[in-house]
ROVEX-430761 format. One record per residue: z, y, x of N, C-alpha, C in turn; residue in one letter; residue number from 1. Coordinates in steps of 0.2 Angstrom, whole numbers. Each point is the difference from the previous one (the first is absolute). Example, Ala and Ser with C-alpha at 12.3 -4.5 7.8 and 13.67 -1.06 7.14 Angstrom:
<pts>
39  -28  66  0  6  -4  0  6  4  a  1
-4  5  -2  1  6  4  3  5  -4  s  2
</pts>
This chain:
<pts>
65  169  -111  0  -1  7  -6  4  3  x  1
2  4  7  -8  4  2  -1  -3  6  x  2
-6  -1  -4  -5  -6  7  -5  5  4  x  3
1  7  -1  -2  4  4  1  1  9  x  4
-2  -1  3  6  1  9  0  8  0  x  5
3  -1  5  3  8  0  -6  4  7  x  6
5  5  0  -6  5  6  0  -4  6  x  7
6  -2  2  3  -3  7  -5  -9  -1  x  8
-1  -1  -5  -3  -9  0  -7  4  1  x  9
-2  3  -4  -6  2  3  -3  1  6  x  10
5  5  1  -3  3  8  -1  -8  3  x  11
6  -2  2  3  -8  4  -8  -4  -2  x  12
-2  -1  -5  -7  -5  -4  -7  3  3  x  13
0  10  -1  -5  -1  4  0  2  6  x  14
6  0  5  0  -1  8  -3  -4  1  x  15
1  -6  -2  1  -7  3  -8  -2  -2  x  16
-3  2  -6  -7  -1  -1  -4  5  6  x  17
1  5  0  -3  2  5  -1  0  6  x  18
6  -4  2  2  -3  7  -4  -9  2  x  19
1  -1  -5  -6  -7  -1  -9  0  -1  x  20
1  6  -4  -7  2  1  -5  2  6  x  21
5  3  2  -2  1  7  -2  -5  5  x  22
5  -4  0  -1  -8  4  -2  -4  -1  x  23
-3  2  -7  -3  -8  -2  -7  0  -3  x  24
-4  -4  -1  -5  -1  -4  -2  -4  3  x  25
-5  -6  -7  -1  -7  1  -4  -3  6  x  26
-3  5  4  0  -2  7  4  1  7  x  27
5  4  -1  4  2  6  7  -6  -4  x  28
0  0  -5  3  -7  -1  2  -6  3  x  29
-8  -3  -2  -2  -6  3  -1  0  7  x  30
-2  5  3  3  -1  8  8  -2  3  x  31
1  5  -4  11  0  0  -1  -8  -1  x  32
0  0  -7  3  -10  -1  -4  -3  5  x  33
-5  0  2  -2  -6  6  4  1  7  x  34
2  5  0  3  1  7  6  0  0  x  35
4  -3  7  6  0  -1  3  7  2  x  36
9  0  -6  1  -7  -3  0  0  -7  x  37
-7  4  1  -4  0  -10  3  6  -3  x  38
5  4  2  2  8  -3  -1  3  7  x  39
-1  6  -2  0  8  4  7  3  3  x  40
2  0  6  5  1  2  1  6  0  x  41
-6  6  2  0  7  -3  1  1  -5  x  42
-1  -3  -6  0  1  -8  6  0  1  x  43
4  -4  1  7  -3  1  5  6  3  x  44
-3  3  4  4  6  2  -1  5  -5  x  45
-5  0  -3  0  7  -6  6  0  -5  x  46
-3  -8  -2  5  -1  -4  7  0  1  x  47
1  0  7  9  1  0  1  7  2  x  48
-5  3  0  0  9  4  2  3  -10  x  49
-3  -3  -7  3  3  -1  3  -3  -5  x  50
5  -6  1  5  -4  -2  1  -6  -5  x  51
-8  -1  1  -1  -7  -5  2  -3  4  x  52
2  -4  5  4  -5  2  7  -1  0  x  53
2  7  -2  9  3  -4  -1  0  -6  x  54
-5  -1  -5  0  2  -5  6  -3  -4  x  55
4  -5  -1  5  -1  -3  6  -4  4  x  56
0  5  4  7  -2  4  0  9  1  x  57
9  -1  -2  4  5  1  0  4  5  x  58
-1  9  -5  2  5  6  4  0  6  x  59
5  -4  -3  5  1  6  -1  -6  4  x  60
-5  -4  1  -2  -6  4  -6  2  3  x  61
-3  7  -1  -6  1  0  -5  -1  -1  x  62
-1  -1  -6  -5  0  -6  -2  6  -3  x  63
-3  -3  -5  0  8  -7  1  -2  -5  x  64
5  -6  -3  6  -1  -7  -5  -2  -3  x  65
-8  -1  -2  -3  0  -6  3  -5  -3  x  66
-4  0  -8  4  -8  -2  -9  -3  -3  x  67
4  -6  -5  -6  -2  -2  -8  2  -3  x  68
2  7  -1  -7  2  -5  -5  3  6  x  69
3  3  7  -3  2  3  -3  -6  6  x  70
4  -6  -2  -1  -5  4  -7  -2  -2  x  71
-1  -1  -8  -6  2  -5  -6  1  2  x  72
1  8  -1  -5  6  3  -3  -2  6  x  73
5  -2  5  -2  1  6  -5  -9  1  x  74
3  -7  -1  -4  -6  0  -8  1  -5  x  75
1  4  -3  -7  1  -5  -5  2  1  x  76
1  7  5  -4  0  5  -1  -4  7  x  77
5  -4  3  -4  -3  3  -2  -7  -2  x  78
-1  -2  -5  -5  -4  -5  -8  4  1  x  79
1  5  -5  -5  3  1  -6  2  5  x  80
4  0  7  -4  0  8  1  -4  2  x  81
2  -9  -4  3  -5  4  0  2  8  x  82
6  3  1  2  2  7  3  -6  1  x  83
-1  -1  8  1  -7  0  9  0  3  x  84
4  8  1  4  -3  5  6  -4  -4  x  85
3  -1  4  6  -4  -4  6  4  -2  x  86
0  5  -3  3  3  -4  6  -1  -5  x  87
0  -5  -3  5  -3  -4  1  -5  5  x  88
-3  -4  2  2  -9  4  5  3  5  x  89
-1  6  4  3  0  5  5  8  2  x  90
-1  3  -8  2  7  1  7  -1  -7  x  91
-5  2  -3  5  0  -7  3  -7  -4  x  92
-1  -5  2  3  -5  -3  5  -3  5  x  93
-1  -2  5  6  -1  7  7  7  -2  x  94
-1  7  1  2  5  -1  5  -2  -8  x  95
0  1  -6  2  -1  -4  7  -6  3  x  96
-3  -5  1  4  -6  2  5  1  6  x  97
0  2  4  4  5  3  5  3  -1  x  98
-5  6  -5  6  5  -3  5  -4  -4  x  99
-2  -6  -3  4  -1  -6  6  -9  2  x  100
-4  -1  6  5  -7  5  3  4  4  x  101
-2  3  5  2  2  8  5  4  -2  x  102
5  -3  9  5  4  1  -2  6  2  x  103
5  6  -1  -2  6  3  -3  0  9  x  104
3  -3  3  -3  0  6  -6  -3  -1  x  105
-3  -4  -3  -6  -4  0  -5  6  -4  x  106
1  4  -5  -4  5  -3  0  5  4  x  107
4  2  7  -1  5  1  -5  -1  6  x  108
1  -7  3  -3  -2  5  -9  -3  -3  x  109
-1  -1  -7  -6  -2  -1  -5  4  -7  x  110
5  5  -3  -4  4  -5  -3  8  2  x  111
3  1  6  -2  5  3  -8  -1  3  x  112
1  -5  3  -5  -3  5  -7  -2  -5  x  113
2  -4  -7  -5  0  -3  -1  7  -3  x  114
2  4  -3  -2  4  0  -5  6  2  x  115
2  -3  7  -5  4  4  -6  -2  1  x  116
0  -9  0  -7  -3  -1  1  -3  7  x  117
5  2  4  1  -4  9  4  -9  0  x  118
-1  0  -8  3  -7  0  -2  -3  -7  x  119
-2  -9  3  -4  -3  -5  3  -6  -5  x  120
2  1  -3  5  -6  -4  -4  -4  -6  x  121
-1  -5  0  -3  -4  -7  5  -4  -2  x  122
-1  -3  -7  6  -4  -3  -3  -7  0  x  123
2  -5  4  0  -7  -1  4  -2  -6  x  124
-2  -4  -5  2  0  -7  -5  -8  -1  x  125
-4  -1  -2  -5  -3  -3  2  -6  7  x  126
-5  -7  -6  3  -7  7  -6  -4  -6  x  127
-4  -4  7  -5  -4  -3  3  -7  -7  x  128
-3  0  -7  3  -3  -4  4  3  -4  x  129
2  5  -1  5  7  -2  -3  2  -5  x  130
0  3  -7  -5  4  -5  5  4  -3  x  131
-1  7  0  5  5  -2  0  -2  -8  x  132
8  2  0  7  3  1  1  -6  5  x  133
3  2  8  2  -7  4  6  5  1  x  134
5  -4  -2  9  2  0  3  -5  7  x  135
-3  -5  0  0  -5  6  -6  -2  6  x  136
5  4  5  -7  -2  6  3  -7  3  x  137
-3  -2  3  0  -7  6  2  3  7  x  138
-2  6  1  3  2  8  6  1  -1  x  139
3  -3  6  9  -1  1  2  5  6  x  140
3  2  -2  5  4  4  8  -3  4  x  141
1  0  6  8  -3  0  2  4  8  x  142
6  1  -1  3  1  6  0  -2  6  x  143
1  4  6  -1  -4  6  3  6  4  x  144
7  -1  3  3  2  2  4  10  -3  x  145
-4  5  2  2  4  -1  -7  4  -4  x  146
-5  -3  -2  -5  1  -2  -2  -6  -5  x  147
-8  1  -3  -1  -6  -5  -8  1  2  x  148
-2  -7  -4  -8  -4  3  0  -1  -5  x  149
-11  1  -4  -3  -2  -3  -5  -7  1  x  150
0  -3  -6  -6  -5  3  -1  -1  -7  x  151
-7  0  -1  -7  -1  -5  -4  6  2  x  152
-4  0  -6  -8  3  2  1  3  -7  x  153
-6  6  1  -1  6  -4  -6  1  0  x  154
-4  -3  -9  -6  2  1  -2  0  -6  x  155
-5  7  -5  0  4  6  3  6  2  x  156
0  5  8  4  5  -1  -6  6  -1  x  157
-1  2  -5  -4  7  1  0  3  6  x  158
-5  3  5  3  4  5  4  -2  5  x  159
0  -8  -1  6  -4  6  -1  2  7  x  160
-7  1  3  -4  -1  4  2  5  4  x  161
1  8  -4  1  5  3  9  2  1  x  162
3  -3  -2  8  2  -1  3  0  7  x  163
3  3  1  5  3  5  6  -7  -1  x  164
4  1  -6  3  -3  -2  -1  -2  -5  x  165
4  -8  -5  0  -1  -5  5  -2  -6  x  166
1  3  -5  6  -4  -4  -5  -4  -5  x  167
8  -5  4  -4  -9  -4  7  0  -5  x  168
-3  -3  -5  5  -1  -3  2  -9  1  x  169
8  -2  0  2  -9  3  3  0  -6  x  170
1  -7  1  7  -4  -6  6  0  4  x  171
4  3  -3  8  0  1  2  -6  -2  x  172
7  -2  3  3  -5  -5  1  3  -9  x  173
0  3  -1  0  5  -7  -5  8  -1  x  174
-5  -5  -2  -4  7  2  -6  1  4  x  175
-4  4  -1  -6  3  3  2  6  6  x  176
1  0  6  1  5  6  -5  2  2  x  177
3  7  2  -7  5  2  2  1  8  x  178
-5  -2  5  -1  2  5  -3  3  4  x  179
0  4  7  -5  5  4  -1  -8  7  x  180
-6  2  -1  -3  -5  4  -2  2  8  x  181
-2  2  4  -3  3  5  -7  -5  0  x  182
-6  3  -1  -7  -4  0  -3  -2  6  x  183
2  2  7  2  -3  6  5  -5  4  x  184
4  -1  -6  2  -5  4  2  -6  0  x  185
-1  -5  5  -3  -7  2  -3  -5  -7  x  186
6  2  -5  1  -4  -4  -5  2  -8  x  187
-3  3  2  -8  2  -6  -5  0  2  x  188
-2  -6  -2  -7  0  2  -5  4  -7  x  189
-7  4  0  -4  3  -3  -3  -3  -1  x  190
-3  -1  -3  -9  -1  -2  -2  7  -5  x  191
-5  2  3  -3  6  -4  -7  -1  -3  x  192
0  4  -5  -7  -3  -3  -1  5  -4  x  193
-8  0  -2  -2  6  -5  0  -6  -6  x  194
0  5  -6  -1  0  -6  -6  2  -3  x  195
-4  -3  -7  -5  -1  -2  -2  8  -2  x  196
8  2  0  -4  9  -3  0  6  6  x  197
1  -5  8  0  4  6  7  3  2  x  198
5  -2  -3  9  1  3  1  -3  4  x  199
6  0  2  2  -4  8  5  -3  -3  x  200
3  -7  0  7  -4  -1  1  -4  8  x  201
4  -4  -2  4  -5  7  2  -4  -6  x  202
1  -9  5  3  -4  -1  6  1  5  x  203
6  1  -3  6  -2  5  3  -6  0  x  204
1  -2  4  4  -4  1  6  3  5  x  205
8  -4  -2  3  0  3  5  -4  1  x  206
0  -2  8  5  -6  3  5  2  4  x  207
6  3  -1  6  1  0  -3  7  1  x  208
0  3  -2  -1  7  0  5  4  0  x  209
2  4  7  8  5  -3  -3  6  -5  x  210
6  -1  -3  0  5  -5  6  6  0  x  211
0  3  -4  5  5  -1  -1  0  -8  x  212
8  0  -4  0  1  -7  -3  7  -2  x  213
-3  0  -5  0  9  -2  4  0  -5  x  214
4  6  2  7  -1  -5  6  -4  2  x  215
3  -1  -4  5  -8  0  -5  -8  -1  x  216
1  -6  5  -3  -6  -1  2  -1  -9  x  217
-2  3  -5  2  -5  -5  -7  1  -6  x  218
4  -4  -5  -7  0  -7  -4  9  0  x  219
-6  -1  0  -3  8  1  -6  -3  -6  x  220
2  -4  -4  -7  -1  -7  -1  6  -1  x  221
5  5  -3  0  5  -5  -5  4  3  x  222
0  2  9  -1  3  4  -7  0  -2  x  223
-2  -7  3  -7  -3  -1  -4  0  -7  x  224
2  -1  -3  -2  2  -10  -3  6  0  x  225
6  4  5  -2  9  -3  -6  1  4  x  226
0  -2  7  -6  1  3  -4  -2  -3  x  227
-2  -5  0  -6  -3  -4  -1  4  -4  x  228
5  1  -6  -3  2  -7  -4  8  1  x  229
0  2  5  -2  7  3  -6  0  6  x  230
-2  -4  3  -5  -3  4  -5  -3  -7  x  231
1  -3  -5  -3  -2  -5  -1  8  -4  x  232
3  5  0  -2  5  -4  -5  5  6  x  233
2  -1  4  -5  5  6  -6  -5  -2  x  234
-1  -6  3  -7  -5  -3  -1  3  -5  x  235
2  0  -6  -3  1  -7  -5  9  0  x  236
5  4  4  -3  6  2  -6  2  5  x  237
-3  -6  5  -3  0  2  -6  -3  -2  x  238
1  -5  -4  -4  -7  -3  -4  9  -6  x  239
3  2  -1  -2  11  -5  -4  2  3  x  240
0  1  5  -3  6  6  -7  -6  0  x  241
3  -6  3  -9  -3  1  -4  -3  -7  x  242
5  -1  -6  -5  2  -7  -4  5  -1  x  243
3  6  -1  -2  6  0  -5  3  4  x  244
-1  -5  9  -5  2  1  -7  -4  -1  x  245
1  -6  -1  -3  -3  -5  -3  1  -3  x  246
2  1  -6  -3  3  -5  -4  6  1  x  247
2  5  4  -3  5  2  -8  -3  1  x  248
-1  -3  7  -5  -4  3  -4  -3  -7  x  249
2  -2  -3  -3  -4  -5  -4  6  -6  x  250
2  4  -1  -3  5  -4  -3  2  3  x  251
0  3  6  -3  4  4  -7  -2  2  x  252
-1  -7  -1  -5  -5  1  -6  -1  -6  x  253
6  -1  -5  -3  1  -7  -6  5  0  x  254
2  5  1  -2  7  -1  -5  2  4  x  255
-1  -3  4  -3  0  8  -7  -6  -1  x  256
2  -6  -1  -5  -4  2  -5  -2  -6  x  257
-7  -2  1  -5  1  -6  -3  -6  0  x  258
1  -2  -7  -5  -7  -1  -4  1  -8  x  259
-7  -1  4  -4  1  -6  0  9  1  x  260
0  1  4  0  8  1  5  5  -5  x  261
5  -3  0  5  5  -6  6  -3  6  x  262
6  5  -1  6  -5  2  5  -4  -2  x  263
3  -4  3  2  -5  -4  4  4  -6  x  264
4  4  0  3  1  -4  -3  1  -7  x  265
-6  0  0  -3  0  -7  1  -5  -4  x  266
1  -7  5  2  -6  -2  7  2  -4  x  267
1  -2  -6  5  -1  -4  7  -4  1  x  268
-4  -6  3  5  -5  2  4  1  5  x  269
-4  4  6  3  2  4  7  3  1  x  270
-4  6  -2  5  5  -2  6  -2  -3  x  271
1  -7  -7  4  -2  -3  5  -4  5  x  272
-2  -4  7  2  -3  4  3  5  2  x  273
-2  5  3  4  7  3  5  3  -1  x  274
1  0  -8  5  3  -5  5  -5  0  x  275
-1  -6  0  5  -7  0  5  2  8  x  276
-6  -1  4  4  1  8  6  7  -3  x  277
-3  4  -2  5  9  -1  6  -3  -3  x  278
0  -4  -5  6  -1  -4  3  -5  5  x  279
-2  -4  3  5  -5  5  2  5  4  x  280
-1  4  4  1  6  3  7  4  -2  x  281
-3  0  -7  6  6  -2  5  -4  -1  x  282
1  -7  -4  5  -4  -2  3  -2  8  x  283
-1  1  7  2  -3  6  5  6  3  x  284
-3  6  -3  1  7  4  5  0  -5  x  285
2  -3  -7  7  2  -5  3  -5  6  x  286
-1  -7  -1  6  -3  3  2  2  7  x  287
-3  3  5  2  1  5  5  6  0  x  288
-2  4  -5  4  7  -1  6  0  -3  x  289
0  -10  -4  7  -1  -4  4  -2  7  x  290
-3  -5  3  4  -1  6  4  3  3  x  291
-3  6  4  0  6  4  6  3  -3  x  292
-1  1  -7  5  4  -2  8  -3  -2  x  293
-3  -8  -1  7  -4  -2  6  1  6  x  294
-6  -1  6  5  -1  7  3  6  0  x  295
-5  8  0  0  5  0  9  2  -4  x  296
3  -4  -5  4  2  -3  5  -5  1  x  297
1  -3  6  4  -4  3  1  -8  -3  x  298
-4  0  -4  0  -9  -5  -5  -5  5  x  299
4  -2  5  -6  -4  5  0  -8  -6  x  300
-6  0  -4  -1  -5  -5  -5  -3  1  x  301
1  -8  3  -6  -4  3  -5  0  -6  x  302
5  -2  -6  -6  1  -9  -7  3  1  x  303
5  7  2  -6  6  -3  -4  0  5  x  304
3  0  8  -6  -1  4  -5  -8  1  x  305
2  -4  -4  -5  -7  -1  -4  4  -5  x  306
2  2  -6  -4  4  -3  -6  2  0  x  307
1  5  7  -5  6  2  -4  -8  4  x  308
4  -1  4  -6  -3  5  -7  -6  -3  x  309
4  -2  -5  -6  -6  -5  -4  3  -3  x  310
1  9  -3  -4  4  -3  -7  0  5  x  311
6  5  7  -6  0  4  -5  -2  2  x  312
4  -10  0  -5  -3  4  -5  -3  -6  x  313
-2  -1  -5  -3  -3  -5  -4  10  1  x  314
2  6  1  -5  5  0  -2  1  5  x  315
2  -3  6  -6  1  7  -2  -5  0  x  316
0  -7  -2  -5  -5  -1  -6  2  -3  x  317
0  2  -7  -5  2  -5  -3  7  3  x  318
2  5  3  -3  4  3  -2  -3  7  x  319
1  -3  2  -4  -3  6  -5  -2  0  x  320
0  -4  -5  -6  -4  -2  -5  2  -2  x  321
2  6  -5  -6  1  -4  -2  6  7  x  322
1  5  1  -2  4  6  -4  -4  4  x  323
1  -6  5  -5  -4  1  -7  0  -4  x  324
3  -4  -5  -7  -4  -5  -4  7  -2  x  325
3  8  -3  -4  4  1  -3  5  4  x  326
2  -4  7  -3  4  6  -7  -4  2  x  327
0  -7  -5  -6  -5  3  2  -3  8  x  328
-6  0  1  1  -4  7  4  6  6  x  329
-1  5  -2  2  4  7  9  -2  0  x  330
2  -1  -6  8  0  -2  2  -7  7  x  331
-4  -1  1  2  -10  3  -1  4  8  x  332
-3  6  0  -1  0  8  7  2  4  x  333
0  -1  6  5  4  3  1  5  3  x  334
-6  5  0  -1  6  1  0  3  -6  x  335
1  1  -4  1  1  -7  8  1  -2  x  336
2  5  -2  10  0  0  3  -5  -6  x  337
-5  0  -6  3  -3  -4  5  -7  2  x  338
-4  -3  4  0  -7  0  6  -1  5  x  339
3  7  3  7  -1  4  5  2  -6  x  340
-1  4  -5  4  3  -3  4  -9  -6  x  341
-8  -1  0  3  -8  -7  3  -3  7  x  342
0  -2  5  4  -2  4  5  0  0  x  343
1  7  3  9  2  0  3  0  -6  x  344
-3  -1  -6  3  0  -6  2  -7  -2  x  345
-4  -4  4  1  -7  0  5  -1  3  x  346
1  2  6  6  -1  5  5  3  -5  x  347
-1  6  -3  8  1  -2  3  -4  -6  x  348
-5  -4  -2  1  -3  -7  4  -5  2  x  349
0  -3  7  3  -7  3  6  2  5  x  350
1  5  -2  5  2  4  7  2  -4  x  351
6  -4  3  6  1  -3  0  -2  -7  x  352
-4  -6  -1  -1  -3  -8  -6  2  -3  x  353
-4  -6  -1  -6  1  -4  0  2  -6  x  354
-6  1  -4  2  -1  -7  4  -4  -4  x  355
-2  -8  1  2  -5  -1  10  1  3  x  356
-1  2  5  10  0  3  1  5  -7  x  357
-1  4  -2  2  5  -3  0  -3  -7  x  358
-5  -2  -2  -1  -4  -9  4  -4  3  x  359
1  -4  2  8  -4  1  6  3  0  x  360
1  3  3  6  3  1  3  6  -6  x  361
-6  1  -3  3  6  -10  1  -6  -3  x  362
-6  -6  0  3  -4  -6  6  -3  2  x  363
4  0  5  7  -2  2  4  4  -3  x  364
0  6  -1  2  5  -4  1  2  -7  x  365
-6  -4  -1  -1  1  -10  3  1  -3  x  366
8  -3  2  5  -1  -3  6  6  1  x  367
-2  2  5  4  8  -2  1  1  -5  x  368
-9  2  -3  2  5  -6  2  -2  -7  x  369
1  3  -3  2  2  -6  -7  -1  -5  x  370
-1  -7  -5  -5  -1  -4  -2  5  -5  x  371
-3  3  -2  -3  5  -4  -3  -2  -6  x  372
3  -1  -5  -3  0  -6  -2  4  -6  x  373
-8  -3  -2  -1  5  -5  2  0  -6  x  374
</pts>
């Protein structure tokens, strides 16, 4: 198998770094997160100028067709720049679900649109009490004359705060249903709020809320499995980008700072701490590229992507940590980037199933395989 990318991933990998580069660094950053509404709305035009908001919605929807390894490339770097916009929450994960629920009249009416970035969609899924794999939500859906009404609450929604519109996912009498919500109206109330790594979510609640089905009103699990299992591999790819920069910062320190007038790096231990982080590093950057490429060959496999994500998150914890504890005390300040990167890497660890969801969810599985004897 060649885990080389080609000339076209490349270019696409370093557009996009150099496009971040430009907009970002760790104080023009934390300006953005403290302001609302915490992303760049010009970044947000670049990046639709040159088609990361299409990246995986279809040419003929107006997109650019990519699939999952450049979905990859593209979330790894913004890991890297921790770029705060909502790129996945509100571009490429809404987008996918669309493509793969919606009626023709509904794709052509809202993948064009995200495409261009002129329209903001987030996925209501997640419900307070719920721990992924949740196959059953509590928000209910039902008829009401020539249309249908939601009622329960969504929390949390990534990015709820900013959405145009939203697909929640209800209980059917049979089934999980996917529908388009309209985020104005009367029947959704918000509550917005930042998160501890400086992203933006909402509490929704919803009291008869009209809706529209996306697609046909019926079982859409499969729908919602596939998403997830693809939103859980974009995380794994970006949970990449901000190791990687990590680990950067943490050598770069080593080399740099002097105790006892030598640098640390002369310190043995150290340096041994730093080699450990490299191998979580690399073992996170195999799982994520097993993932990538599982979907990449059309096996949407919750396994292989629990897999990736338990790897991940057991190596951006231990690379978290340690990058701190060897940056000493400036590691703890907030002016210092480290200490947003162990953030966001915490955030993504909690996101769409912890470590613990995930070591639960393989050992439900054990029994797949086929025992191996010596």
């Amino acid at each position: 198998m060649d885990f080389t990318p080609t000339s076209e991933q490349i270019m696409l990998r370093d557009t996009v770094r150099d496009v971040l580069a430009r907009h970002y660094d760790p104080e023009r950053r934390a300006k953005i997160v403290e302001s609302d509404p915490g992303w760049n709305p010009a970044v947000w035009r670049t990046l639709a100028e040159i088609g990361l908001t299409g990246l995986t919605i279809g040419e003929a929807d107006g997109g650019m067709g990519a699939g999952p390894l450049e979905s990859m490339l593209v979330m790894t770097e913004v890991g890297r720049r921790l770029a705060p916009e909502p790129l996945l929450d509100c571009a490429l994960l809404p987008g996918e679900i669309v493509a793969d629920a919606g009626t023709p009249a509904q794709r052509q009416e809202l993948l064009p649109a995200l495409a261009q970035g002129s329209l903001w969609l987030a996925f209501a899924h997640s419900e307070p009490g719920l721990r992924w794999p949740a196959d059953e939500v509590a928000t209910t859906a039902r008829r009401h004359g020539d249309n249908w009404q939601l009622t329960g609450r969504k929390h949390p929604v990534s990015h709820g705060d900013c959405a145009d519109r939203l697909i929640v996912t209800a209980a059917l009498p049979e089934g999980v249903g996917l529908f388009l919500v309209d985020a104005a109206d009367p029947g959704v109330r918000r509550t917005p709020y930042r998160t501890h790594d400086g992203s933006r979510g909402a509490d929704i609640e919803f009291d008869s809320a009209t809706a529209e089905p996306l697609g046909a009103p019926v079982d859409a699990t499969s729908v919602v499995r596939t998403a997830v299992a693809r939103a859980q591999a974009a995380l794994c790819a970006e949970a990449v980008g901000a190791m990687e920069e990590s680990l950067r910062l943490t050598t770069e320190y080593l080399k740099t700072r002097k105790q006892f007038g030598v640098p640390l790096r002369a310190f043995q231990t150290l340096t041994q701490r730093a080699a450990d982080m490299y191998v979580s590093l690399e073992l996170a950057r195999g799982m994520s590229m097993y993932a990538a490429m599982s979907l990449a060959e059309g096996a949407v496999d919750p396994v292989a992507v629990s897999r990736a994500k338990l790897r991940v998150g057991h190596s951006a914890r231990h690379i978290g940590q340690e990058a701190i504890q060897l940056h000493g005390g400036i590691g703890m300040t907030a002016e210092y980037p480290v200490g947003h990167y162990t953030a966001r890497l915490t955030a993504i660890e909690h996101t769409l199933g912890d470590s613990s969801d995930h070591l639960r969810f393989l050992g439900q599985h054990v029994g797949d395989h086929q025992l191996v004897e010596l």
